[in-house]
C-alpha positions in Angstrom: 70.6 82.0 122.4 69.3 84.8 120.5 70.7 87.4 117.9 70.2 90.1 121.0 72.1 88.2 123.8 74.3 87.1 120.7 75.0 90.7 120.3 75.7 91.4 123.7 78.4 89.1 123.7 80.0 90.3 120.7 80.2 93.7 122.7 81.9 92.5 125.9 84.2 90.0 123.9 85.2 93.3 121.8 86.0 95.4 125.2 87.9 93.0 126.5 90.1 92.8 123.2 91.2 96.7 124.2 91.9 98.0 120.8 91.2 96.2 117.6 92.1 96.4 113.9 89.3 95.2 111.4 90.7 93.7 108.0 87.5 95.6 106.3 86.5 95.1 103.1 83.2 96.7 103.2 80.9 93.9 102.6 77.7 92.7 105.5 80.1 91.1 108.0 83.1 93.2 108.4 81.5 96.1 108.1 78.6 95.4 111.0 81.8 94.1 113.0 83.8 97.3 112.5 80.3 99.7 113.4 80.6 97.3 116.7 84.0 98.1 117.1 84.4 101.7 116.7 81.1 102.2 119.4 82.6 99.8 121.6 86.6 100.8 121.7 86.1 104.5 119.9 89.7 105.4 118.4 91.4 102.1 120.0 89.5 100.8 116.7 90.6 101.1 113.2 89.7 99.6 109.6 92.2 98.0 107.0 91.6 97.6 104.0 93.8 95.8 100.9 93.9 97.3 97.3 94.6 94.7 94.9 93.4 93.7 91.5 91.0 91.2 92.7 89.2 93.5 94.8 87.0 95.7 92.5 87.0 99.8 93.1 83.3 99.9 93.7 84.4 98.1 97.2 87.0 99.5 97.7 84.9 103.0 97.2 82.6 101.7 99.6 84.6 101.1 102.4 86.5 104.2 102.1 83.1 106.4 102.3 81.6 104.4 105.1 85.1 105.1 107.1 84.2 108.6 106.4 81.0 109.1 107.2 81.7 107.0 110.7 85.1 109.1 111.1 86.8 105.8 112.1 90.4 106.1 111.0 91.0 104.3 107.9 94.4 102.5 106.9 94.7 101.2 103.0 97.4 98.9 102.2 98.5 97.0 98.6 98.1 93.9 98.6 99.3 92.4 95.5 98.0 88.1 95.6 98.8 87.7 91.8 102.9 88.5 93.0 102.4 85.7 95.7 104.2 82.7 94.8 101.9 80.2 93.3 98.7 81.7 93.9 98.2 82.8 90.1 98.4 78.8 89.0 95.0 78.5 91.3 95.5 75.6 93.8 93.3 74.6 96.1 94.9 76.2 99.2 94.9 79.8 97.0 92.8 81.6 100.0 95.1 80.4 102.4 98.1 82.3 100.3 96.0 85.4 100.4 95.1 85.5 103.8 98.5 84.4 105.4 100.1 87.1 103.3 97.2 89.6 103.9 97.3 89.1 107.8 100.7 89.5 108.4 100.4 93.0 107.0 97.5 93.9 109.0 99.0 92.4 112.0 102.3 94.7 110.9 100.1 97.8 110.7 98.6 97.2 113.8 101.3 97.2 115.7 103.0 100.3 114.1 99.7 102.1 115.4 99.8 100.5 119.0 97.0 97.9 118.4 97.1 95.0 120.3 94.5 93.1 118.5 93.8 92.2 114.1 90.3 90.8 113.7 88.2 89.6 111.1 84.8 88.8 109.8 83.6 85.4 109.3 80.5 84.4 110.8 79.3 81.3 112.0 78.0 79.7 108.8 81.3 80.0 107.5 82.1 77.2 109.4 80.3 74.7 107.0 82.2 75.1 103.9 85.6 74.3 102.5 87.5 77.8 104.0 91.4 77.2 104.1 91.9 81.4 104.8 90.4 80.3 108.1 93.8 78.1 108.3 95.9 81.1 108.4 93.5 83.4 110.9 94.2 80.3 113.0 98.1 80.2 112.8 98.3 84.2 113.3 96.3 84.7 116.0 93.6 86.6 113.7 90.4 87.1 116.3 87.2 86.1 114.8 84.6 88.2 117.0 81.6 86.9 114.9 82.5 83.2 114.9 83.2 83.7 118.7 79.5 85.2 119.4 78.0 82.5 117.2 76.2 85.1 115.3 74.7 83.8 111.6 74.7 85.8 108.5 71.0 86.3 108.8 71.1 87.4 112.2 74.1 89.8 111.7 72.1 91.2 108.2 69.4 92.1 111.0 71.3 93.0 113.6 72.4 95.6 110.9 69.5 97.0 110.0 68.6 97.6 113.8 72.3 99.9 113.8 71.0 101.3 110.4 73.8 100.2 108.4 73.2 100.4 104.7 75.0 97.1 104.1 72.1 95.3 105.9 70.8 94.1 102.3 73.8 94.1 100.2 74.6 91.2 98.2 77.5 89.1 99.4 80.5 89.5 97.9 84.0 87.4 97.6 87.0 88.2 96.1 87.5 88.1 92.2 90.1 85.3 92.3 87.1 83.2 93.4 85.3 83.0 90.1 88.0 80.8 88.7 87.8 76.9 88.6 91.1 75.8 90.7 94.0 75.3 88.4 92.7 77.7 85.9 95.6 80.5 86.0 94.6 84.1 87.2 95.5 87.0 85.6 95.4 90.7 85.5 93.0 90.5 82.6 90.8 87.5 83.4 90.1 89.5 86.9 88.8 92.9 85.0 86.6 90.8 82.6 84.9 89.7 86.0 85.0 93.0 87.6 83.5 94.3 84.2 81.1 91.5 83.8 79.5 91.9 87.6 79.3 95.2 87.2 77.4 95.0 84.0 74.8 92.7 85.7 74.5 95.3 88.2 74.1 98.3 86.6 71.4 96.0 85.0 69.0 95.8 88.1 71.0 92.3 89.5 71.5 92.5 92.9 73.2 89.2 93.9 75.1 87.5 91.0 78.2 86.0 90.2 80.4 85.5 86.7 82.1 82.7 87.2 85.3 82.5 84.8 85.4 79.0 82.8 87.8 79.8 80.0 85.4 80.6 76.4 82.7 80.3 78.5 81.3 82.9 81.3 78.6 81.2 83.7 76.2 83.7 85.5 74.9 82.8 88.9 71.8 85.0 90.3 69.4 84.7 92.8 65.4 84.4 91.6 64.9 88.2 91.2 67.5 88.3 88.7 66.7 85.2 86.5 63.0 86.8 86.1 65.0 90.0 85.4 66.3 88.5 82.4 64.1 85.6 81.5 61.7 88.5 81.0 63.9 90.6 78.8 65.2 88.9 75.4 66.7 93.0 75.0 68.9 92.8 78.1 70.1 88.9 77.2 71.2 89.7 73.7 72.6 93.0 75.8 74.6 90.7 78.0 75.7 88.0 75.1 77.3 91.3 73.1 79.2 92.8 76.1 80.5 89.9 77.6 81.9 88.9 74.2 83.4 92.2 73.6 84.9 91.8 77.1 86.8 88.2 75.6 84.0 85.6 76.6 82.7 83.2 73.5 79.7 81.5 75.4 77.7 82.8 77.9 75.8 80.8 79.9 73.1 81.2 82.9 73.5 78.5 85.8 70.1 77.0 86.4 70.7 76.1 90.2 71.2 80.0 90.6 73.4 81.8 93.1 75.1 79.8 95.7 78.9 80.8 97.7 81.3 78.4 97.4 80.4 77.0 93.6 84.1 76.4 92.8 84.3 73.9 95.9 81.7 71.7 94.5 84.2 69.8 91.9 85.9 69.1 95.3 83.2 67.3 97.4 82.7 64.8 94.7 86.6 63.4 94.6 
């Protein structure tokens, strides 16, 4: 089956939902879903979105302008993980705290604005990797329009250039908590020097990176465009090496196997 007959899919299965509320955060996925949404069920579709330290203003920005500019109606809520029992000391199941705490305020908001339906974004390649949030879309009845349709990140990063969505070639992005080795605590202050960091590498031309958080030492992941970036520039490492100190780290280091999602999993797969 094709992205196209994919995508005609996704359509019907969204009519038949009636009305729908998309936990948005603004990134590739939810935000194609929610464009999908809104032309599909018009004001039977709104957006959700959860402030919370590990979820950096840039995004948060993002997602509020595109609501705007789409006039879909727009519902933030706070979110607080680092108050949810346990999920500062960084287990293994830490998304799945999130998420079941996350959904249940969606699914509350949803129904305070007569909307039968909470959905989120995960695609199909999601499926491959260690995901234990997908545990509590499961036990709440989240829908998972994407996953239904079978549609792939590629063919959704097409499908949303087609719709001429801006987020078509943005990087992917995961929550802050997730740049933290599991049993590594998380704190207020450990999740601004990653929101700092990232947002240093971009500012600096790197469009898909990563700053993963390994106590003294801060490990970069980037995708081939940005290793030339800075393998070309001794100015821009010593740059980097200065900032990232000043924002707490004593090493800094540059992954050589590059970008990747689910890094952090890795120790995992080899118990």
């Amino acid at each position: 089956m094709n992205e196209s007959q994919k995508y005609e899919n996704l359509k019907k299965y969204i009519d038949s939902l009636g009305s729908l509320a998309v936990a948005f955060s603004g990134g590739v996925d939810s935000t194609f879903l929610l464009k999908t949404a809104a032309e599909i069920l018009g004001d039977k579709a709104i957006a959700v979105t959860a402030r919370s330290a590990s979820f950096p203003k840039r995004e948060l920005d993002e997602a509020i302008n595109f609501c705007q500019q789409e006039h879909i109606r727009h519902i933030l809520c706070d979110s607080e993980e680092l108050n949810i029992e346990g999920f500062s000391q960084n287990p293994v199941n830490r998304c799945y705290l999130c998420k079941n705490e996350l959904f249940s305020k969606i699914r509350k908001i949803a129904a305070d604005n007569q909307i039968e339906n909470v959905a989120e974004g995960s695609n199909i390649d999601d499926n491959g990797d260690f995901r234990p949030g997908l545990k509590a879309v499961e036990e709440q009845g989240i829908k998972s329009p994407l996953r239904y349709a079978g549609l792939t990140k590629n063919e959704i990063r097409s499908l949303s250039k087609k719709l001429g969505l801006s987020t078509w070639n943005k990087q992917s992005f995961a929550c802050l908590s997730s740049r933290f080795p599991y049993g590594q605590e998380i704190s207020p202050s450990k999740l601004a020097m990653v929101d700092k960091a990232e947002q240093l590498l971009l500012d600096m031309g790197l469009k898909q990176t990563r700053v993963r958080h390994h106590g003294d030492l801060a490990r970069i992941e980037t995708d081939e465009n940005g290793f030339a970036l800075l393998a070309g520039s001794f100015e821009k490492r010593k740059t980097l090496h200065e900032k990232f100190k000043e924002f707490g780290w004593t090493y800094v280091s540059i992954d050589i196997l590059g970008y990747r999602t689910g890094s952090m999993n890795e120790p995992l797969k080899l118990k």
